[in-house]
N, C-alpha and C positions, 0 to 999 in steps of 0.2 A: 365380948370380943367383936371388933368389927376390923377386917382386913378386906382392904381396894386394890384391885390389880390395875391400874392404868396403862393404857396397851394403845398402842396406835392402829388403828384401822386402815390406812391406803399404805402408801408410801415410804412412809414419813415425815417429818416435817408438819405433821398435823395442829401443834401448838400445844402439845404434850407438857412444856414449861412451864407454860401459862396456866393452865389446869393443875395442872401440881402443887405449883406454889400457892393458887387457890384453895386448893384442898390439905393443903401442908397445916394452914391456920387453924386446923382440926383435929390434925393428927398428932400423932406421940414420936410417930417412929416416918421416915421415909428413908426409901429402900431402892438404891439402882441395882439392876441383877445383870445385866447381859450389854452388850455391845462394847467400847471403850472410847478414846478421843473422836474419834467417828461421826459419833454425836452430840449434836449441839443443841444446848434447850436455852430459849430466850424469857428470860422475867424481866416484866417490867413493877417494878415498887416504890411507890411514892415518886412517878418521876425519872427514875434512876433506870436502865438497862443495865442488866447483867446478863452476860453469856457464859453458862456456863457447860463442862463438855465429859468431864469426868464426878464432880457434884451431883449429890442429889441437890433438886429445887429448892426440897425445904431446907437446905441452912439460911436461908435469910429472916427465920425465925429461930430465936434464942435458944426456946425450952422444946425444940424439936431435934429429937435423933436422928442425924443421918447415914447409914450404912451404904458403903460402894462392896456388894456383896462378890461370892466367889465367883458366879459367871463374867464378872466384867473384864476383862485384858489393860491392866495399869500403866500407864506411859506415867512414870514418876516426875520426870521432869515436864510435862504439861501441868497435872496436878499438883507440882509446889509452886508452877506459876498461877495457877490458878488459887490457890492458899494465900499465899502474898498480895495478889490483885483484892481478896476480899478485907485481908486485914488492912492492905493503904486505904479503905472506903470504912474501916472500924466496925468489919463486919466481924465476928468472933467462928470461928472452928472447932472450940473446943470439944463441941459434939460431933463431930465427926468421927466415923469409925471405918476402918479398912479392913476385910475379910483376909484374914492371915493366909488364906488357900487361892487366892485372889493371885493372878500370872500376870508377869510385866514382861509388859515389851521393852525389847533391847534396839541396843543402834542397827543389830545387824538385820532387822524383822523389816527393818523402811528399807534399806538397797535389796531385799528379798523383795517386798511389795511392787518396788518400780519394777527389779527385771521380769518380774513373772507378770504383769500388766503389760510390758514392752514387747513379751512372747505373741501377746495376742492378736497385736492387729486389729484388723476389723472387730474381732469381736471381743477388744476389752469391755470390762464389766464396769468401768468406772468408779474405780476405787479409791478413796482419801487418799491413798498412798502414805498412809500414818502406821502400818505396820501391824494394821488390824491382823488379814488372814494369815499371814505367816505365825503372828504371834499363838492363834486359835489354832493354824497347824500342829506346833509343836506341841499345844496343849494334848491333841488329841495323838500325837504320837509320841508319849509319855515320855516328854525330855525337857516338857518346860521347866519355866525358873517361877516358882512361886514368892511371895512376899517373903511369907516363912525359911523359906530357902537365904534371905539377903541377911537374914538377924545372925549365923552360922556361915564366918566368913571359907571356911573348908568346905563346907559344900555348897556356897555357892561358887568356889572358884572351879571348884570340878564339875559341876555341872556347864559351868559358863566355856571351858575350854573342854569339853565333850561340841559344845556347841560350835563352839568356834572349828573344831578340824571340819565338822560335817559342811560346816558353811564353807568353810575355805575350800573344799574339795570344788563346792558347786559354783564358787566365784573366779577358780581357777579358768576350770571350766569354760565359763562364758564369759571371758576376759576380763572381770570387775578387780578390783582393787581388793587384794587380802586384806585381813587383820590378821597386822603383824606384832611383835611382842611388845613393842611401845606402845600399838592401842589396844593390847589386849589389858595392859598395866593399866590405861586410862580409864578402860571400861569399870576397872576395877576399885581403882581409884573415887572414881563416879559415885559409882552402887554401894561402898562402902560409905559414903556422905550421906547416900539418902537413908541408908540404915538408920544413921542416927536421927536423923529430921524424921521420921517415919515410924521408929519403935511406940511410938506415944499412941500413934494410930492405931494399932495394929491390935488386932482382936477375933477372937475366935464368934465372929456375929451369929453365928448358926444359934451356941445358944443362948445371945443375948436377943437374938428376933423371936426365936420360940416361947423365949420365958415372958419377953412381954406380951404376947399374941394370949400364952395361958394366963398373964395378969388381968387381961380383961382391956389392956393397952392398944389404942385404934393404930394400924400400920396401914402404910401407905407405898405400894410397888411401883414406881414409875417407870416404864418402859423405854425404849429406844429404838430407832428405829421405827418399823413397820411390818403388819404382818406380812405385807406383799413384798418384803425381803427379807422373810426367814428361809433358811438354806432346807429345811423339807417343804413347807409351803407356802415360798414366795414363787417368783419367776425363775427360776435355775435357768441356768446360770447364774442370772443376772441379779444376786441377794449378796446379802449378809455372810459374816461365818458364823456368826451368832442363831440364836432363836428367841426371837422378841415377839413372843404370843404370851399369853395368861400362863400357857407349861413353863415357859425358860424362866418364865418371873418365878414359876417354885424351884426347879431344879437350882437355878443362879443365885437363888438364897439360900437355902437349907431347909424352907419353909414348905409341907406339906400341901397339898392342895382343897384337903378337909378344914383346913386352916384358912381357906378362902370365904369371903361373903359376896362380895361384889365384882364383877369386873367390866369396867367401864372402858368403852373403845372412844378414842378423840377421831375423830373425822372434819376436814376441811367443809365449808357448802359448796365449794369443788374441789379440784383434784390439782395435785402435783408431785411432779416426779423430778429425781436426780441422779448422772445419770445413765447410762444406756439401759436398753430392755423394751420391750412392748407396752402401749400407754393408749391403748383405745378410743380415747376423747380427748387422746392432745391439740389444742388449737394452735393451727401455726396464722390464724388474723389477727386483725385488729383488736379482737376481743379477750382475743387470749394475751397480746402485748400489756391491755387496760389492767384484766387481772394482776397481771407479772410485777406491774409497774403499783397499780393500787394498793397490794398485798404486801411488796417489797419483799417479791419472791426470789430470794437470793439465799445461798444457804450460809450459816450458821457459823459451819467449821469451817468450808472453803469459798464462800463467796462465789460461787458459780450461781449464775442463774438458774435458777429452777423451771422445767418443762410444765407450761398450766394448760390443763383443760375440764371439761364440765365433771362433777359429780357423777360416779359410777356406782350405780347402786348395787351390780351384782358382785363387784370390789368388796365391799362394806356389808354385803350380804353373806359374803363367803366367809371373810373376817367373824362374824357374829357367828358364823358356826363353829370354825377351827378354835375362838377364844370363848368360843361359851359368853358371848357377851351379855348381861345382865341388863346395862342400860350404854347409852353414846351421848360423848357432848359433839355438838356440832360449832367447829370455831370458826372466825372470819367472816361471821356474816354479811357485815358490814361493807367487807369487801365487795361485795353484789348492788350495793345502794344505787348507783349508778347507770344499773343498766335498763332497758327498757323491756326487755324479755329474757326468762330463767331458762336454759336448757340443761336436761340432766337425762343418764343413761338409765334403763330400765330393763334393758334383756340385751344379747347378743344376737346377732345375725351370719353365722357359720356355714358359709354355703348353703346358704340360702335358706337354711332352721334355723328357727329363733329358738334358743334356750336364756335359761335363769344360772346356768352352774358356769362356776369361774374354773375355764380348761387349763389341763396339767402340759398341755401340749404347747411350747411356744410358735409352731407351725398353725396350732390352729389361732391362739391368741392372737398371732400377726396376720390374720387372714379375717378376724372377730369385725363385726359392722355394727358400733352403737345404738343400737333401737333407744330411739330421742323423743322423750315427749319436752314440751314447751310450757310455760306459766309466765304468766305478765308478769312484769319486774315492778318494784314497790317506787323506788325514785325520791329516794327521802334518805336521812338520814337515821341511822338506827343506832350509833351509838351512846346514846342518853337514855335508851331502854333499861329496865329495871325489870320488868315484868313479863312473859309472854305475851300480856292481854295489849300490852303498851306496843306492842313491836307494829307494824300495819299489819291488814288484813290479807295482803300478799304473800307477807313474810311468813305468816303462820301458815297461811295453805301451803308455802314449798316445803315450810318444815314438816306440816305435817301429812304431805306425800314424801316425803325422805323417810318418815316414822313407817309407814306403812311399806315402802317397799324392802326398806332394811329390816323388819322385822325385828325392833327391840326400839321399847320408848326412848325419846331423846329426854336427857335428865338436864341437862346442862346448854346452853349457848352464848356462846360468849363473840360480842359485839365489838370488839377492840383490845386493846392491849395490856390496858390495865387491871387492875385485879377488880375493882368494882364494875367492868364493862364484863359483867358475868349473868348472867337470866339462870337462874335455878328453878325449874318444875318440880324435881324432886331431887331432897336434899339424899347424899351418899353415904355422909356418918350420921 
C-alpha cells in the first residue's frame, strides 16, 4: 500500500494540477477531499489545457479512479459542465465516482455568499462568491442537502423548503428577492434532472477508497486550496471554510490517517496570494509585475490577478509542521529564469525580534518584516531540465537553501507546464 496526500503549502494556487496529474500516471485511485468550485487545477497534457474545478486531476488517465470525496461541497451544475467539456475533447468519466455523503450547493448558497461579503466592507475576505461558505455553513449546522438526500425526491423536497423558509426569513430581511413557489418548483425541477445524470455517479467511496488502500492499490489525495487558508490554521478570517491540510484529506474521505505514507506539500519558488489578508513578501514593483505577468498569475476559477511576492520560508515551514510534510515539490521555477538576483524570506522581524514561527495573531502578521536573504539569479533558461544535476549551479544552491530552511527534502521540481517539465529526486510511489 502506498497513499500520497498532496497538500498545498502557501496559498494556493501552487500548481497542485500539474503534480497531480503527474503523479496520477502511477496511481490507481485519486482522490479530491475538501474545498468545491472554488478551486481551480490546471493540466496541461499533450498540448491540450484542461481547467478543471470539481475533478480530480487524474481522469485524464483511463485506468485511474477518480473520487470527488465527502468533504467537498458539490455545485452539480458546474460539474456536469465540467463532464460535457471532457466528453466534447473524447475524454471518458466513466470512472469517476461521487461520495453519496458529499453536500451541494444550491442557488440560494451564491445570493447568501454575495450578501454576507457585501456586510463586510473593508474587510471582506474575498471570496469566489460560488456559494462555497454558505454551503459549508449549512453543512455544519445540520441541514444541508447531501447527494444522497437528491436520489429520495421526499426528502429532498423537505429539506429544500426547511431551507427555503430559513433563507427567506433572512432575504426578507435584508431586502433580497425571495424564493417564491415558482422558483422553489424550479429548484426542484432542476435537482430532480441531475438526480438522474448523477445516480450512475453516486457511491458510497468510503469503502470503495478503503478497500483499495487494504488491496495494496496506490491512492492519491489531491488537495485544494492552501494550508494558509484553512479555517483553523490559515489567516482567519481571511481562509477557506474548508480544511486543506493532510487531516481534511482524511476526514473529506473516510480514509484514516494510519492509512497515510506520504505527504507531499506543492510550493511555488515564490509566493502568491488571492485575495484579501496579510502577505508579507508581497511586491508591489517591477519585479513582482515580471513575476505576475511571466507565471501568468491569474487565477483559475476567477481570473483575478494574483498578489506575487518572494518565497516565505517560515509559510512553508509552518505548512511542513501542521501537514506532517514528508517531502515538497517546488513548481514554477522557471518562472525566476529571468531574473538577475533571488530573494526569499527566512525569519520575521516583529517588533524588532526576529522569529522562525508563523503568528496566529493577524495584528502581529500585519506588523511582520521579512528577514531577506539574496542569491544570484541563474539567467538561463531551465525548462529543458531533466535532472537536478542539469538545472545551473544557481538553481540548485536556491533549491537547496529552500531545502534546508523548510526543513523537508524537495522530492519533485517542475520547470514548466507540461507533464514531462518535471525533475524528480526522489520518486513518491
Amino acid at each position: 500500500m502506498t497513499s500520497v496526500v498532496l497538500i498545498g503549502a502557501q496559498w494556493g494556487d501552487e500548481g497542485k494540477g500539474k503534480m497531480t496529474d503527474y503523479l496520477a500516471a502511477q496511481a490507481d485511485m485519486v482522490l479530491r477531499c475538501m474545498g468545491g468550485s472554488n478551486a481551480g487545477h490546471t493540466v496541461v497534457a499533450n498540448g491540450v489545457t484542461h481547467k478543471l474545478h470539481l475533478i480530480p486531476s487524474g481522469i485524464l488517465y483511463p485506468n485511474v479512479t477518480c473520487v470527488i470525496g465527502n468533504g467537498v461541497v458539490v455545485d452539480l451544475k458546474v460539474l456536469l459542465k465540467e463532464i460535457e467539456n471532457l466528453h466534447a475533447q473524447n475524454l471518458s468519466t466513466e470512472h469517476l465516482l461521487i461520495s453519496e455523503k458529499a453536500h451541494l450547493i444550491m442557488p440560494y448558497h451564491y445570493t447568501m455568499d454575495e450578501y454576507q461579503e457585501s456586510l463586510k466592507g473593508d474587510q471582506k475576505i474575498g471570496t469566489t462568491k460560488r456559494g462555497i461558505g454558505p454551503a459549508y455553513m449549512d453543512k455544519v449546522a445540520r441541514q444541508g442537502i447531501r447527494l444522497l438526500d437528491l436520489m429520495d425526491k421526499e426528502v429532498f423536497t423537505a429539506k429544500l423548503d426547511y431551507n427555503i423558509k430559513e433563507k427567506n426569513a433572512i432575504f426578507t430581511a435584508a431586502g433580497l428577492e425571495i424564493i417564491d413557489e415558482a422558483k422553489r418548483n424550479e429548484i426542484i425541477k432542476e435537482f430532480m434532472g441531475y438526480a438522474e445524470i448523477f445516480k450512475k455517479y453516486m457511491a458510497n467511496t468510503i469503502y470503495i477508497a478503503n478497500d483499495a488502500a487494504a488491496a495494496g492499490k496506490k491512492l492519491l489525495f489531491e488537495g485544494a486550496q492552501g494550508t494558509l487558508l484553512d479555517v483553523d490554521h490559515g489567516t482567519y478570517p481571511f481562509v477557506t471554510s474548508s480544511s486543506p491540510t493532510a487531516g481534511g484529506a482524511c476526514t473529506g474521505s473516510g480514509v484514516g490517517p494510519t492509512m497515510i505514507n506520504r505527504v507531499l506539500g506543492i510550493a511555488k519558488a515564490y509566493s502568491t496570494r488571492v485575495g484579501e489578508g496579510p502577505f508579507p513578501t508581497e511586491l508591489f514593483d517591477e519585479v513582482g509585475e515580471n513575476i505576475r505577468q511571466s507565471g501568468f498569475e491569474f487565477g483559475t476559477t476567477t481570473g483575478r490577478p494574483r498578489r506575487c511576492g518572494w518565497f516565505d520560508a517560515v509559510v512553508v515551514r509552518y505548512s511542513t509542521l501542521v501537514n506532517g510534510l514528508t517531502d515538497l515539490a517546488v513548481t514554477k521555477l522557471d518562472v525566476l529564469d529571468n531574473l538577475k538576483e533571488i530573494k526569499f524570506c527566512r525569519a520575521y522581524k516583529i517588533n524588532g525580534q526576529e522569529t522562525n514561527q508563523f503568528p496566529s495573531s493577524l495584528r502581529e502578521l500585519n506588523l511582520a518584516k521579512p528577514v531577506i536573504e539574496t542569491l544570484p539569479g541563474w539567467e538561463c533558461d531551465t525548462t529543458g531540465c531533466r535532472s537536478f544535476e542539469e538545472l545551473p549551479e544557481n538553481a540548485q544552491k536556491y533549491l537547496l537553501r529552500l531545502e534546508e530552511l523548510c526543513q523537508v527534502p524537495i522530492s519533485l521540481v517542475a520547470i514548466g507546464p507540461d507533464r514531462e517539465q518535471t525533475i524528480v529526486r526522489k520518486p513518491l510511489f
